[in-house]
SEMARKE-520687 format. One record per residue (C-alpha): x, y, z. Coordinates in steps of 0.1 Angstrom, whole numbers, padded with zeros to 4 digits, always signed. Example, Ala and Ser with C-alpha at 12.3 -4.5 7.8 and 13.67 -1.06 7.14 Angstrom:
<atoms>
+0123-0045+0078 +0137-0011+0071 
</atoms>
This chain:
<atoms>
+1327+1078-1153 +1339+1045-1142 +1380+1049-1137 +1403+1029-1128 +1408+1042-1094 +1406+1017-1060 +1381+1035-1047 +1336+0999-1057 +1307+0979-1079 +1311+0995-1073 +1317+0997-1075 +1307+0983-1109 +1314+0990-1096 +1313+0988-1115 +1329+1000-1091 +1313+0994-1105 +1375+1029-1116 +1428+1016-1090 +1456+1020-1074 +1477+0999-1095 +1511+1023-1091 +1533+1001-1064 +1563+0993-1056 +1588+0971-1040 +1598+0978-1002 +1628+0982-0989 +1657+0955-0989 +1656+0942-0956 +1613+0937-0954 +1611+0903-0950 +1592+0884-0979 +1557+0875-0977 +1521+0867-0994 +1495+0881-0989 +1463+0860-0993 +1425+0878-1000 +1395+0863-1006 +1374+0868-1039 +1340+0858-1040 +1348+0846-1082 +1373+0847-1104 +1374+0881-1124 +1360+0884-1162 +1392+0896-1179 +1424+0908-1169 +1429+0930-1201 +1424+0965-1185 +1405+0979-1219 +1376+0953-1219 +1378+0952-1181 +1349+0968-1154 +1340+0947-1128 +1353+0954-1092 +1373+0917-1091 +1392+0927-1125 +1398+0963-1112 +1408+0948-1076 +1434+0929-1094 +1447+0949-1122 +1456+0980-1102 +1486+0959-1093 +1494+0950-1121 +1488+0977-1146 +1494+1018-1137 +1479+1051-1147 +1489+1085-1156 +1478+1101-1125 +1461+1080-1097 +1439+1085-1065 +1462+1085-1036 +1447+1058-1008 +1447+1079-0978 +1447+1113-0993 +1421+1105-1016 +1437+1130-1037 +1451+1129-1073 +1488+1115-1075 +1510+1114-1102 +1518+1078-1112 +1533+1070-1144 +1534+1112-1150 +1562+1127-1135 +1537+1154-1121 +1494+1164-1126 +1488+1175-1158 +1488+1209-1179 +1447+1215-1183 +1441+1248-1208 +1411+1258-1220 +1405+1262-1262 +1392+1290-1280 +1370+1264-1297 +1356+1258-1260 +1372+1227-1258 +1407+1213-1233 +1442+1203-1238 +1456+1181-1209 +1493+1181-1210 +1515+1146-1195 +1550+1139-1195 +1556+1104-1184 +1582+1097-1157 +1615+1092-1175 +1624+1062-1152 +1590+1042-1161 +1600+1008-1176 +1579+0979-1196 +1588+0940-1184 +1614+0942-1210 +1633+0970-1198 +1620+0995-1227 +1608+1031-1215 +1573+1037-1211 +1565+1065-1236 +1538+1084-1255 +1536+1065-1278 +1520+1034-1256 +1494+1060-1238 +1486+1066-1281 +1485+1027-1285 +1462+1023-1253 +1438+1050-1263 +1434+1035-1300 +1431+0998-1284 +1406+1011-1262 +1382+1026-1289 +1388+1005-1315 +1352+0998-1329 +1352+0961-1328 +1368+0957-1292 +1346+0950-1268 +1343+0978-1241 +1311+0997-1248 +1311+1007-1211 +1348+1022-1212 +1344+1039-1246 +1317+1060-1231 +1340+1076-1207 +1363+1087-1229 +1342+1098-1261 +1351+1140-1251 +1385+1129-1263 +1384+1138-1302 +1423+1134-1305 +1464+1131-1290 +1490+1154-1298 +1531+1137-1295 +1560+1157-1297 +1591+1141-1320 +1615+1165-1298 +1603+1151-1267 +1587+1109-1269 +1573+1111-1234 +1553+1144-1234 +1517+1142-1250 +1484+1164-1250 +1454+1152-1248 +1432+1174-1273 +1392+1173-1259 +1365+1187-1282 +1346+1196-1248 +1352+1213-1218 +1351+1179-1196 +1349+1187-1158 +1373+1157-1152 +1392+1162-1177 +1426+1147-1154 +1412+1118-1145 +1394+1113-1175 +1428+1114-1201 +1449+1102-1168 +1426+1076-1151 +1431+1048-1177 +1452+1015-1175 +1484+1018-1203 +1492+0984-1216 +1526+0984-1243 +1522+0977-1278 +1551+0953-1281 +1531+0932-1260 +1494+0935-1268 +1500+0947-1305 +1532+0930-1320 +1517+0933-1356 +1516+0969-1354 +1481+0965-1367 +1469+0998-1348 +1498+1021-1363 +1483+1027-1392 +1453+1045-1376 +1450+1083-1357 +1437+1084-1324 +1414+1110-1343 +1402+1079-1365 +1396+1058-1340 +1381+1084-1313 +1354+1101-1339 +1350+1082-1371 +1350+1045-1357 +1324+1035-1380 +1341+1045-1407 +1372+1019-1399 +1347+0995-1384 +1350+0970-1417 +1387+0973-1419 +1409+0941-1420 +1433+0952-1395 +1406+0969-1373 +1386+0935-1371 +1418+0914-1366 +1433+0933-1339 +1397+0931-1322 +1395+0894-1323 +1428+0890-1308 +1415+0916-1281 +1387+0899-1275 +1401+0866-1270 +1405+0843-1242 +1439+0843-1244 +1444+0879-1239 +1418+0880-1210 +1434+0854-1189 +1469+0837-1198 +1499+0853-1181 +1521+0848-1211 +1499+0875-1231 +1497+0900-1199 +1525+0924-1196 +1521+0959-1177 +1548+0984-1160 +1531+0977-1124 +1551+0961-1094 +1534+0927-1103 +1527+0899-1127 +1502+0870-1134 +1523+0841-1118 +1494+0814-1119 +1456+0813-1123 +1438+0783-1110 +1402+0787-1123 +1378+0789-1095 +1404+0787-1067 +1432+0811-1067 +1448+0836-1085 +1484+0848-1079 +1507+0877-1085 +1543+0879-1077 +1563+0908-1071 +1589+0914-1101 +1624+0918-1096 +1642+0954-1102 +1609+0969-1103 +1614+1005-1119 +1594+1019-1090 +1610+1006-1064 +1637+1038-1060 +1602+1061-1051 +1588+1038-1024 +1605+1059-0989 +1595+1093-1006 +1563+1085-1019 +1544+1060-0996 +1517+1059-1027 +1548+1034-1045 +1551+1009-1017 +1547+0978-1023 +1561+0950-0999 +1547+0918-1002 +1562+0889-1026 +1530+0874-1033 +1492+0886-1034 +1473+0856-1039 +1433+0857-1045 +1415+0826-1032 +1380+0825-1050 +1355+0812-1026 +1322+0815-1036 +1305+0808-0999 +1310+0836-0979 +1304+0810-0941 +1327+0787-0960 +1351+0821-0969 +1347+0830-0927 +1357+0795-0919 +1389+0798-0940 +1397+0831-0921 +1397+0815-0890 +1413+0783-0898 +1442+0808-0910 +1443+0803-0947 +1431+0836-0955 +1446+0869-0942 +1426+0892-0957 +1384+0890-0959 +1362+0920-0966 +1322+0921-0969 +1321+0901-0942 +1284+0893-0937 +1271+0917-0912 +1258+0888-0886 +1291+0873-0888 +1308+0908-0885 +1293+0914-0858 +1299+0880-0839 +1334+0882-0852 +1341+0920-0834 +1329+0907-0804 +1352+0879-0801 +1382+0879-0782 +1400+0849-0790 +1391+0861-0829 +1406+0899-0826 +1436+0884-0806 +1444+0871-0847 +1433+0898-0863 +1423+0935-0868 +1390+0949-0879 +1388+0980-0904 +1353+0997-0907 +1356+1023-0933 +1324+1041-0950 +1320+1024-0985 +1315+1043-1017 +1287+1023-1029 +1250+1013-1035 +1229+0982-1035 +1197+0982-1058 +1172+0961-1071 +1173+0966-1108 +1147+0965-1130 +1151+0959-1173 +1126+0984-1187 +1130+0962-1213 +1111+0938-1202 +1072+0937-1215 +1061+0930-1172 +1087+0962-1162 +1076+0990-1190 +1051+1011-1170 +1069+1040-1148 +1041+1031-1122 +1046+0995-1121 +1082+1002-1113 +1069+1025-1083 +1048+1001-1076 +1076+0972-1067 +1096+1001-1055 +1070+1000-1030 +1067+0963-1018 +1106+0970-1009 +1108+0970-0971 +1142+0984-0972 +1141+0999-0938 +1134+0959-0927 +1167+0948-0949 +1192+0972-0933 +1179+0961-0900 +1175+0919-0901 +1205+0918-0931 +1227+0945-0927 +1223+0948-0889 +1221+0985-0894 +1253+0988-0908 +1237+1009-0937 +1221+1036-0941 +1186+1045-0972 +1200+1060-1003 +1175+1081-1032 +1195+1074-1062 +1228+1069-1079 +1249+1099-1055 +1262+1085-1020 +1249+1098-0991 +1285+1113-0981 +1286+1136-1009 +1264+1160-0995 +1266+1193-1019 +1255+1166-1044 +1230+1145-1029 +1191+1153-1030 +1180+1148-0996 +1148+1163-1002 +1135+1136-1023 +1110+1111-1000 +1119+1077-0998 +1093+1050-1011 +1078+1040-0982 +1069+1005-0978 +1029+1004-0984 +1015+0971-1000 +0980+0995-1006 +0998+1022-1022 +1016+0992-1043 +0980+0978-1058 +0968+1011-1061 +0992+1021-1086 +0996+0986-1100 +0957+0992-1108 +0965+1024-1119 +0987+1005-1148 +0959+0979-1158 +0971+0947-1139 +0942+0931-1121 +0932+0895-1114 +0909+0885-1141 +0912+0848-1136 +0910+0842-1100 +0942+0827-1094 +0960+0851-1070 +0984+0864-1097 +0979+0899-1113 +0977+0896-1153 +0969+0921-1180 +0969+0924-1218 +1008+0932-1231 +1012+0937-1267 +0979+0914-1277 +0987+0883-1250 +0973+0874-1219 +1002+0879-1194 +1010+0870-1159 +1030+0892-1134 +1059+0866-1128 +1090+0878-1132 +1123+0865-1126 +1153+0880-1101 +1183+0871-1106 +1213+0871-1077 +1252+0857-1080 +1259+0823-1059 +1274+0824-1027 +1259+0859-1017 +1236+0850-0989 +1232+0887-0982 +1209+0894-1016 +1193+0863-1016 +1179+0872-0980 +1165+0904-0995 +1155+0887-1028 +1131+0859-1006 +1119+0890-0981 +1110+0908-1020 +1093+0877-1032 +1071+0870-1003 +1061+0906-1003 +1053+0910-1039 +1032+0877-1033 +1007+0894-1008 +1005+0923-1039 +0999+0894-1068 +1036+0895-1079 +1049+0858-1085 +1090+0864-1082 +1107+0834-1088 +1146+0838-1074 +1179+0824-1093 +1209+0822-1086 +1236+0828-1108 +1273+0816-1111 +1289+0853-1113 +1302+0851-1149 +1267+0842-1158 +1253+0863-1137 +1273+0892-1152 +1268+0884-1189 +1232+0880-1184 +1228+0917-1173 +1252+0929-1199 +1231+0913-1222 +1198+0926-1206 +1188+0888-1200 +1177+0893-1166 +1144+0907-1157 +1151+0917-1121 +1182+0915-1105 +1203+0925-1070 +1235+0941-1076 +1258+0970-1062 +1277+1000-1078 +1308+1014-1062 +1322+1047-1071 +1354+1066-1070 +1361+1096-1046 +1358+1114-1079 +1334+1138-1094 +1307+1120-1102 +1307+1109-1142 +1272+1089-1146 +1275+1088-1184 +1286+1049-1179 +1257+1035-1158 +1225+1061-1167 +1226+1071-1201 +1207+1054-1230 +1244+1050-1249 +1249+1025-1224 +1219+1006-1225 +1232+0987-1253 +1249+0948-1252 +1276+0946-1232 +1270+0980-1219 +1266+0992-1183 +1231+1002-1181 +1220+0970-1170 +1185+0984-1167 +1181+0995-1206 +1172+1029-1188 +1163+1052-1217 +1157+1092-1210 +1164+1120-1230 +1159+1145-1202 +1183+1124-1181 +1207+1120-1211 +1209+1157-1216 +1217+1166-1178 +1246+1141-1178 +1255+1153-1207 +1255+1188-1195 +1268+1177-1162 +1298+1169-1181 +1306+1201-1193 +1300+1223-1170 +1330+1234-1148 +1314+1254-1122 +1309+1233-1091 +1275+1250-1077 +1258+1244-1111 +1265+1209-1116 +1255+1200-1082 +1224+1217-1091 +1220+1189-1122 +1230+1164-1105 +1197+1171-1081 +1179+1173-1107 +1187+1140-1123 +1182+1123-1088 +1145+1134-1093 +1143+1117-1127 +1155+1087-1114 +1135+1086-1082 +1103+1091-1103 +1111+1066-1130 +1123+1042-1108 +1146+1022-1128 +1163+1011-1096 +1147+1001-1064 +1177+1022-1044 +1182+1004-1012 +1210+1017-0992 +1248+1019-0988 +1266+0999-0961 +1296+1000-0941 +1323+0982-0953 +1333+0950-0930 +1371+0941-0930 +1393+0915-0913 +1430+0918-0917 +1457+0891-0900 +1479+0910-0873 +1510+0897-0888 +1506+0927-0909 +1517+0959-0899 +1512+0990-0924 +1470+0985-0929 +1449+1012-0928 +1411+1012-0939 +1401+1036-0966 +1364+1045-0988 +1393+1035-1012 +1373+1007-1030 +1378+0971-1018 +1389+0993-0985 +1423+0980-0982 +1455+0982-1002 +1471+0950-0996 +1507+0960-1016 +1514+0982-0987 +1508+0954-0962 +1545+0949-0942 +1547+0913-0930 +1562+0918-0887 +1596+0906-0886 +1585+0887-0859 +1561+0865-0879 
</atoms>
């Protein structure tokens, strides 16, 4: 599962899952900004269509969850629940999760947060026509929501499953108010029970489709006056393609927690994202002093930049481990990508070993699959890496029928009746110099096998929607993941290999689809590590992903801060809790 905690990607993240409960600081902190870089603006900032790290990087601040993961604890937190849930086991074999929502948890209009809005966000979310095929598949266990007249801010989640993260699965979701995101009332005529388990059934329904459109719109992903959340800030102004901003609200409802609970703190005035899309033009900025914050720094430049005194006499450098994986993906889709042993076969011509070393400057270390190194009672470590051999690449391209019948230096076989050529296309997002590097050390590689790779860049929303929409052949990207349990349900199985989904690779596997699925109900912690190995050998051998590595993560932070501290906490900093010296 991909949840809404700050943890990347990727991760996805996906993140590919955020800290979004803050709050204001004490009287006397001086008022500041706090400016971060962004490589592009984000997709959305509706949190039920929303899963890419810049939406989730921005949101968390914006938006709040039941329970959250605590930045330096890395521990669950109660956020907009006054404590972690009730979780009891069903004769039917299934869960109820119990809530009750922090009686002093306000909307922008002063109105209570109840249970009635965590009802509203769950039916929003899995309405049939709204598009979020990615989040629905994290919370499909959920088969229905209990309220309780007597008491409007106590609710029970009812699962039909045993889910093994069944708290941050009912808890770990953005709650937007249905004043503000449903003023129709368009969704009240539906159960949560309709919507969770019969959504087909509604699919054709007026209101269903209406409410939909309106969720789907532009307006509703991007204009501040149709944003409204119980988080510490607000959408203040969105530039396209150059800054975003959020200001701090006044009278915050959180504020009163922020000295006993350090998890509520949230100092600055302003948080303002500057989009550049160049990371030696986003290094310049950093030194020039219009940016404070700037994280993936490119390893060459991180390194120069540690080493230099007049540099760290202006700022601090973090280094925390990062939650994530870079990949080459592959659509097994695609007519060139079908055969398991081509994909081995590329898998292969990666010299991965060569890209930590002349890209990454060894600040990364080889991954297997989709679990990170760190977690070791998880990871397989006794699967072998693909080794980079050019010979064992031909052998097995042979192996699936592509030879050189023509002469012309370019592999070619027969695919569905027609003469075909092995060129294929990779596709990487502007402005990241780091993938292209590894995308031109790929191509000249697969030259010397008969692999013709032609390399395009991307603008990111482009880059995005074309592997939602399984447009791209061969692409670089990154998954970042949540000091969680793992939930892979999102990114591996074959319900998300459709538009729009997660599964950018259109990976299809029934044996891999029925370990997550078992990995997902089974509670007992030996026995779903055991699974989890298992599934790292499917993937491994079907090779869906070239698996690279996972790197360090590179941060530079102004000194005028005070209050920073580095986390595995996807983007690796929590920039709400920054305190601006009185001094500066």
């Amino acid at each position: 599962m991909k949840l809404r905690f700050s943890s990347f990607a990727a991760i996805s993240v996906s993140l590919i899952a955020l800290l979004s409960g803050c709050s204001s600081g004490t009287p006397t902190q001086k008022k500041s900004q706090v400016v971060i870089w962004e490589i592009s603006d984000p997709q959305t900032l509706l949190p039920i269509t929303g899963t890419e790290l810049m939406a989730e990087m921005i949101t968390k601040y914006m938006f709040q969850q039941l329970v959250e993961v605590d930045f330096h604890t890395l521990e669950f937190v109660p956020a907009l629940a006054e404590s972690r849930p009730l979780i009891e086991k069903t004769p039917s074999g299934g869960m109820n999760v119990t809530f009750r929502i922090r009686k002093e948890a306000k909307w922008d209009n002063g109105t209570p947060v109840t249970a009635k809005d965590v009802e509203f966000t769950l039916k929003a979310t899995m309405n049939p026509r709204v598009n979020n095929p990615a989040i629905k598949s994290t919370m499909d266990f959920i088969s229905d929501l209990k309220l309780y007249p007597e008491d409007p801010l106590k609710l029970t989640f009812v699962c039909d499953t045993a889910y093994f993260m069944a708290e941050a699965g009912c808890g770990g979701f953005q709650i937007i108010p249905e004043y503000a995101y449903d003023p129709k009332g368009l969704m009240r005529g539906f159960t949560v029970s309709q919507v969770c388990k019969h959504g087909a059934s509604i699919a054709d329904d007026p209101k269903i489709q209406e409410f939909a459109t309106d969720m789907n719109s532009e307006k509703r992903m991007r204009d501040k006056n149709f944003m409204s959340g119980s988080g510490p800030y607000k959408l203040d102004e969105w530039v396209p393609n150059q800054r975003l901003t959020l200001k701090k609200k006044e009278n915050y409802w959180g504020d009163q927690f922020a000295e006993q609970m350090p998890f509520f703190g949230a100092y600055p005035e302003k948080l303002v994202f500057n989009t550049i899309n160049d990371y030696s033009a986003a290094v310049v900025a950093l030194k020039a002093g219009n940016l404070d914050v700037l994280y993936s720094i490119k390893p060459k430049d991180f390194v120069e930049l540690k080493d230099n005194e007049a540099f760290k006499k202006k700022f601090n450098i973090y280094t925390p481990a990062m939650l994530a994986y870079y990949y080459i993906g592959m659509n097994t889709q695609s007519p060139l990508l079908r055969g398991t042993k081509t994909r081995q076969a590329l898998s292969h011509i990666a010299d991965v070993d060569k890209y930590i070393q002349t890209v990454y400057y060894g600040l990364a270390e080889r991954i297997v699959g989709p679990v990170h190194p760190g977690m070791k009672k998880t990871y397989n470590s006794d699967i072998p890496l693909y080794k980079f051999d050019l010979d064992k690449a031909k052998q097995l391209l042979a192996e699936d029928g592509w030879k050189d019948s023509n002469g012309d230096g370019i592999l070619d076989k027969v695919i569905d009746g027609k003469h075909t050529e092995f060129k294929v296309t990779m596709a990487i997002n502007a402005g990241n110099e780091l993938r292209k590097s590894i995308a031109l050390m790929f191509q000249e590689d697969a030259r010397k096998v008969g692999i013709e790779v032609n390399v395009v860049t991307q603008e990111w929303n482009t880059y995005i929607g074309n592997l939602k929409k399984h447009h791209s052949e061969m692409f670089i990207s990154a998954w970042q993941q949540a000091p969680v349990p793992l939930d892979l349900k999102q990114v591996w199985h074959s319900s998300a290999a459709v538009e729009n989904g997660d599964n950018y690779a259109a990976f299809v596997n029934h044996s891999c689809d029925s370990i997550i699925d078992a990995i997902r109900t089974e509670l007992n912690e030996d026995k779903r590590n055991l699974l989890f190995k298992k599934l790292q050998v499917i993937t491994h051998e079907a090779a869906p992903f070239i698996f690279l590595f996972s790197p360090t993560e590179r941060i530079a932070v102004s000194r005028k801060f005070t209050n920073v501290v580095g986390s595995v906490m996807r983007p690796g900093f929590h920039a709400c809790e920054f305190k601006l010296e009185e001094s500066k």
